[in-house]
KOLTITOR-383470 format. One line per 2 residues: number of its first residue (from 1); their letters; for each residue x, y, z of N, C-alpha, C. Coordinates in Angstrom, 3 decimals. Each point is the difference from the previous one (the first is absolute). Example, Ala and Ser with C-alpha at 12.3 -4.5 7.8 and 13.67 -1.06 7.14 Angstrom:
BEGIN
1 = as = 13.190,-5.690,7.800,-0.890,1.190,0.000,0.900,1.200,0.000 | -0.350,1.050,-0.720,0.820,1.190,0.060,-0.770,1.090,0.730
This chain:
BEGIN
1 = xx = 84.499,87.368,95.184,1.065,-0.854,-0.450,-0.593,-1.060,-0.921 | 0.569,-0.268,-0.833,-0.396,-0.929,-1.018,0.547,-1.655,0.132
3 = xx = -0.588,-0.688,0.314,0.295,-1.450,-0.029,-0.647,-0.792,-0.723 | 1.249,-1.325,-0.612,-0.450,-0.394,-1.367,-0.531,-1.666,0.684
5 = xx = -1.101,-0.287,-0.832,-0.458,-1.357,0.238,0.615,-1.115,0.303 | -0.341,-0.941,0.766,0.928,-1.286,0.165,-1.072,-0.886,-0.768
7 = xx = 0.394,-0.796,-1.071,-0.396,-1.354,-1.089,-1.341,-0.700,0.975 | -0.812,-0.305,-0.229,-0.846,-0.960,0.970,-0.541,0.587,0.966
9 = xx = 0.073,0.981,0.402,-0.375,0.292,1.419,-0.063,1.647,-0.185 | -1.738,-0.239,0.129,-0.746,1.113,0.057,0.568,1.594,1.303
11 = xx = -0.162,-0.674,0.830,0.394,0.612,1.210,1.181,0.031,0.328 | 1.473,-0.040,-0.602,0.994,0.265,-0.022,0.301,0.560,-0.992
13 = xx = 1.189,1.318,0.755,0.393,1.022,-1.263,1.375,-0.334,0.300 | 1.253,0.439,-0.892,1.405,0.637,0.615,-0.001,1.325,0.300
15 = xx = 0.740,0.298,0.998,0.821,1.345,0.196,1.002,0.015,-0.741 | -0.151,1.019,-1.262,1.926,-0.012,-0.782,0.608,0.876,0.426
17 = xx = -0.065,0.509,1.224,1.393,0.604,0.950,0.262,-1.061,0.672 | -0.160,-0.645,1.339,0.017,-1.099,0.437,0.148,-1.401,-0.341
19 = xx = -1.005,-0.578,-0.883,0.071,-0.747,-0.549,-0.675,-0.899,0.672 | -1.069,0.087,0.931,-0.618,-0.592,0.845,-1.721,0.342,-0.360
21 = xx = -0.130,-1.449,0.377,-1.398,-0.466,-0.731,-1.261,0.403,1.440 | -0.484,0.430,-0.834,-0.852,0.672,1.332,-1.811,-0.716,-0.787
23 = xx = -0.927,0.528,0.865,-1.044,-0.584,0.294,-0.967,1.169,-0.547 | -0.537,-0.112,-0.928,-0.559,1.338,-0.062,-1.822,-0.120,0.130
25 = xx = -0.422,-1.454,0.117,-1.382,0.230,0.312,-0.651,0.782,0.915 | -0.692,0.778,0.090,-0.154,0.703,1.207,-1.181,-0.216,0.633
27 = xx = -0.992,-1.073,-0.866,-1.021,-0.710,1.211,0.966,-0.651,0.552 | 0.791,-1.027,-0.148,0.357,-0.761,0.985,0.783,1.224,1.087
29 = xx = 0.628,0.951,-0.316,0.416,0.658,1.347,-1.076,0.553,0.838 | -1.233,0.438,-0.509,-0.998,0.704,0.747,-0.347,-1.065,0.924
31 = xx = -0.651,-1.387,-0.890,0.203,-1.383,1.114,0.847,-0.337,1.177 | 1.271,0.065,-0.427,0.656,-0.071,1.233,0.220,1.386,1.014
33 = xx = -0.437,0.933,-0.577,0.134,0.612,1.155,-1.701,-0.023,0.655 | -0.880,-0.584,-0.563,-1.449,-0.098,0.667,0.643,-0.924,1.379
35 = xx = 0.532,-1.183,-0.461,0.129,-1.231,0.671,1.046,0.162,1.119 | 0.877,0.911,-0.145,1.347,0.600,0.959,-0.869,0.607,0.840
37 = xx = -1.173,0.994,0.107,-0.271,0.831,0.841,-1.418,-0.902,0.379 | -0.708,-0.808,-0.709,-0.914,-1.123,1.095,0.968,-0.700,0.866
39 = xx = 1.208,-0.345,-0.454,0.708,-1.362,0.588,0.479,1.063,1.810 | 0.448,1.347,-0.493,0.115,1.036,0.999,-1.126,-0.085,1.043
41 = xx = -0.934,0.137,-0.358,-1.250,0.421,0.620,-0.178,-1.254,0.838 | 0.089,-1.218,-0.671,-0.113,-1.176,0.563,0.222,-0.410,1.323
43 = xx = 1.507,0.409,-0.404,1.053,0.083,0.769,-0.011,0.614,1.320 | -0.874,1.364,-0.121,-0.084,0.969,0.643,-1.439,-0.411,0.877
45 = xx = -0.630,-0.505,-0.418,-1.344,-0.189,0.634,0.484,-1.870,0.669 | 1.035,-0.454,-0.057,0.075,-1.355,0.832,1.092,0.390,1.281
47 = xx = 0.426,1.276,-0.344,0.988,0.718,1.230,-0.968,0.391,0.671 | -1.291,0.737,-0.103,-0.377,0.886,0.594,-1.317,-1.036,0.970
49 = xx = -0.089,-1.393,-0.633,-0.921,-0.802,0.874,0.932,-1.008,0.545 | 1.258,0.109,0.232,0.814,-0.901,0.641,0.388,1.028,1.324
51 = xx = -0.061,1.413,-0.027,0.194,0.611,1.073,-1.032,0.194,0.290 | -1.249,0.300,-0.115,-1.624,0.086,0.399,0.107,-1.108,0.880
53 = xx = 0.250,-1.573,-0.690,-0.027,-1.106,0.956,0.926,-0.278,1.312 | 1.326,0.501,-0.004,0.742,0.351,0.963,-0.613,0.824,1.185
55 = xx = -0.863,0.996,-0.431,-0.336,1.018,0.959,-1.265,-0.548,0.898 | -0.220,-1.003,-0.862,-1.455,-0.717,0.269,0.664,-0.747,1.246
57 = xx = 1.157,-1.086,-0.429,0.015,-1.119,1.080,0.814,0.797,1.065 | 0.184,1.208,-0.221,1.033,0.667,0.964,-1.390,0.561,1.444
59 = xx = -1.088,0.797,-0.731,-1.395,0.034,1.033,0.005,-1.270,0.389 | -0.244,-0.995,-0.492,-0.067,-1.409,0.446,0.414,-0.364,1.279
61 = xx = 1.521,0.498,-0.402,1.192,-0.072,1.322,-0.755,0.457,1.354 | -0.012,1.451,-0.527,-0.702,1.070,0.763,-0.828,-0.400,1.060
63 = xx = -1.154,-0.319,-0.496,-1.228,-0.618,0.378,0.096,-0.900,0.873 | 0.646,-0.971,-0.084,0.312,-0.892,0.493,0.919,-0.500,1.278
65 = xx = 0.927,0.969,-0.046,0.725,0.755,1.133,-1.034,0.855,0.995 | -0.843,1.122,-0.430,-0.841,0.444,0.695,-1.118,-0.409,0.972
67 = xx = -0.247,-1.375,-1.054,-1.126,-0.841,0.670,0.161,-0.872,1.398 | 1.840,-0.673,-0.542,0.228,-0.841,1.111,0.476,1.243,1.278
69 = xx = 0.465,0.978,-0.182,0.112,1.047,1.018,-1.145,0.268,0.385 | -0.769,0.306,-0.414,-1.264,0.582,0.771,-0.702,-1.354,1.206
71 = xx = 0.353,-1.373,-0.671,-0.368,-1.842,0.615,0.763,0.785,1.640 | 1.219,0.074,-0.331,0.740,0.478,1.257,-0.371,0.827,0.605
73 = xx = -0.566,1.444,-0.502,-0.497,0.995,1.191,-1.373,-0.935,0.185 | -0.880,-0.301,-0.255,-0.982,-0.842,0.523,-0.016,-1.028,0.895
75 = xx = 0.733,-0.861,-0.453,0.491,-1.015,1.103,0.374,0.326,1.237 | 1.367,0.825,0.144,0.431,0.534,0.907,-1.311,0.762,0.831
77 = xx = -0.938,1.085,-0.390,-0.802,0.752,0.761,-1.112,-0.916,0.342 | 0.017,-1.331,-0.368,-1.253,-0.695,0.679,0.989,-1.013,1.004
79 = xx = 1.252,-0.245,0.106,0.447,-0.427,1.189,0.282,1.448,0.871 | 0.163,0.781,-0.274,0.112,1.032,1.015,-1.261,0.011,0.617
């Protein structure tokens, strides 16, 4: 499709079906899609150490429950 220049501005063409001014640099699109799929990844790697840390204080729980239970079978078998 053929689109004709917009005055001043390198990186804008028209659509003359539409009539809509579109973006035609295509470093800047390769850029944003670099920056869409780091910002993803980002994203993806602060989900994946916010549930790592959940699972962490959840053993925590664990542990801690186990320990004071076990205080009790001890206690108890040295008054028995």
């Amino acid at each position: 499709m053929k689109y004709y220049k917009v005055k001043e501005h390198d990186n804008l063409a028209r659509d003359p079906h539409s009539k809509a001014v579109v973006n035609v640099d295509q470093h800047a699109y390769v850029r944003h899609l670099q920056e869409k799929k780091h910002t993803e990844e980002v994203r993806s790697t602060s989900h994946r150490v916010a549930s790592v840390e959940s699972d962490i204080n959840m053993l925590k729980d664990d542990m801690t429950e186990i320990k004071q239970l076990l205080q009790q079978v001890v206690s108890q078998t040295k008054v028995n």
